[in-house]
C-alpha positions as CSV (number, residue, x, y, z in Angstrom):
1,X,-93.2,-0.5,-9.3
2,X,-89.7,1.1,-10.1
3,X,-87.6,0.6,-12.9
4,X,-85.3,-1.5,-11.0
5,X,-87.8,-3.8,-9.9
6,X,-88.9,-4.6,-13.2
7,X,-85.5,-4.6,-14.3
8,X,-84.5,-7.3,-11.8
9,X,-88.4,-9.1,-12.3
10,X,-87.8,-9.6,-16.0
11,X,-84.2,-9.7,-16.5
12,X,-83.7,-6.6,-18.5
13,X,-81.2,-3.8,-18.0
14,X,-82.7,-0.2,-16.8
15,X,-81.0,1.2,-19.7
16,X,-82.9,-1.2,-22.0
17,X,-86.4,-0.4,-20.1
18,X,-85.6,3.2,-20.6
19,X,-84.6,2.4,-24.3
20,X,-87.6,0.5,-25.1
21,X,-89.8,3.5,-23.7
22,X,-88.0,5.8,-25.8
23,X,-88.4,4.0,-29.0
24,X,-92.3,3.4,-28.3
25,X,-92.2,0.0,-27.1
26,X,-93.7,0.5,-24.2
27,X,-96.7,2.7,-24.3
28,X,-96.3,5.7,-22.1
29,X,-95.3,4.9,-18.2
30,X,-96.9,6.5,-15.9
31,X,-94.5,8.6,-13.4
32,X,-94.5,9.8,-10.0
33,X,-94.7,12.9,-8.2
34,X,-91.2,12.9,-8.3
35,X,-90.9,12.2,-12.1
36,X,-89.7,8.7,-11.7
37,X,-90.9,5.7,-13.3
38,X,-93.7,3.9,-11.5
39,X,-94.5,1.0,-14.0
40,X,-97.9,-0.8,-13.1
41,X,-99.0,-4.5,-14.3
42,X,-99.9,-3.1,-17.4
43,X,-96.8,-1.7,-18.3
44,X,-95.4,-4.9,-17.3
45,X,-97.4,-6.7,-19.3
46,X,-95.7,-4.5,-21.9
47,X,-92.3,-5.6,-20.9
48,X,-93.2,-9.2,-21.1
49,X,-94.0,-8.9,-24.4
50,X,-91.5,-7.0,-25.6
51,X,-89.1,-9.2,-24.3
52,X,-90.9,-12.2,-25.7
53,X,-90.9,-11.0,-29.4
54,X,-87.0,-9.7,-28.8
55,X,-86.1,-13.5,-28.4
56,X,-87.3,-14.6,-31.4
57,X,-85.7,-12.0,-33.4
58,X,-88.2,-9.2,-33.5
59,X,-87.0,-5.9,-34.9
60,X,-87.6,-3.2,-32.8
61,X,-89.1,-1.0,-35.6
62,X,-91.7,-3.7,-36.2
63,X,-92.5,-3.5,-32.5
64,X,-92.7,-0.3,-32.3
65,X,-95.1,-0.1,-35.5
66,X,-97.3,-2.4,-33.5
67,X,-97.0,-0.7,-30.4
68,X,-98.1,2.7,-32.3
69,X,-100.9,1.0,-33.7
70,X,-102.2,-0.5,-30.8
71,X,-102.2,2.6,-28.9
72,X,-104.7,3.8,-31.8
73,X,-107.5,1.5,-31.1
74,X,-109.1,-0.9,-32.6
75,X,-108.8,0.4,-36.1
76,X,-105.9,-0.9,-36.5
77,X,-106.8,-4.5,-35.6
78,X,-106.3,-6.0,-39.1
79,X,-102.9,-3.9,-39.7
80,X,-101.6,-5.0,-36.3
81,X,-102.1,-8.8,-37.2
82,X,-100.3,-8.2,-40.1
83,X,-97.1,-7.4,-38.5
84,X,-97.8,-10.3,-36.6
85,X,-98.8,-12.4,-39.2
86,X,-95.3,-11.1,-41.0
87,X,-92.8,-11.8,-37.7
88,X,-94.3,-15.7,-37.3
89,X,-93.3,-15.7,-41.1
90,X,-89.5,-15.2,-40.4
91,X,-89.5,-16.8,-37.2
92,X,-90.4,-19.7,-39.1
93,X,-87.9,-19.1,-42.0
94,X,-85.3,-18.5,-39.3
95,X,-86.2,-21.6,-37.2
96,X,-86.4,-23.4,-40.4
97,X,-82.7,-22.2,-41.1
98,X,-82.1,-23.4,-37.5
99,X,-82.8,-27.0,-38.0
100,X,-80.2,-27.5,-40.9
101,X,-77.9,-26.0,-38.8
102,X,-78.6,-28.4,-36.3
103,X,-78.5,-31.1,-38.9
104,X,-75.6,-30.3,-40.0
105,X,-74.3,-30.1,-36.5
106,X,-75.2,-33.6,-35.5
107,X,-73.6,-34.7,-38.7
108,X,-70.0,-33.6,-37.8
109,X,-70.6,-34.6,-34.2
110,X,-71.5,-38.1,-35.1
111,X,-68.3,-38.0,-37.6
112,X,-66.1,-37.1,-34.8
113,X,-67.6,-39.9,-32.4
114,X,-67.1,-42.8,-35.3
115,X,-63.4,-41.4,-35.6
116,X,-63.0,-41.6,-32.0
117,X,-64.1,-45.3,-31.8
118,X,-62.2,-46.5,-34.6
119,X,-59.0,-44.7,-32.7
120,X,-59.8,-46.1,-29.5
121,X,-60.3,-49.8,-31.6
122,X,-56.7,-49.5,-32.4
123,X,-55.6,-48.8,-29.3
124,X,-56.3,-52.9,-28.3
């Protein structure tokens, strides 16, 4: 499959496929003939991922740590569910952080509507 395929498949800009490859997040993609890209389910799978664990926050060093590691085999089992085990640790921090914003959100919004409804009392 091309890169614009993919690019159009999973939302992602070429240049970020072609960034992503470069810093190891994507294990190596096979090429054509020609030299061009020809990413197979795989790779994709890769992609998936990667976008995945860039949505909630995942630094691309950490990735690419993992990625390195699971290219090594399965020695690396225990050190590569440690990164993991690390990145569900701040997601949770930072979806913990999340909520008291959203709290705190809800508080002003609800202070607003109560000012709005004693305004629109006086208006009778």
């Amino acid at each position: 499959m091309k890169i614009s395929e993919v690019s159009k498949i999973y939302d992602i800009p070429v240049d970020t496929l072609r960034y992503y490859e470069k810093e190891g997040l994507i294990p190596t993609v096979n090429r054509s003939q020609s030299g061009r890209r020809d990413y197979t389910q795989e790779d994709c799978n890769w992609v998936e991922f990667i976008k995945c664990m860039r949505s909630a926050g995942v630094q691309i060093d950490a990735l690419a740590q993992y990625v390195k590691l699971f290219v090594q085999g399965d020695d690396t089992i225990e050190q590569r569910k440690n990164i993991l085990v690390e990145q569900r640790k701040k997601l949770e921090e930072k979806i913990k952080e999340q909520r008291k914003t959203l709290a705190l959100l809800k508080a002003k919004i609800e202070n607003y509507e109560s000012v709005v409804l004693d305004a629109e009392k006086n208006l009778k």
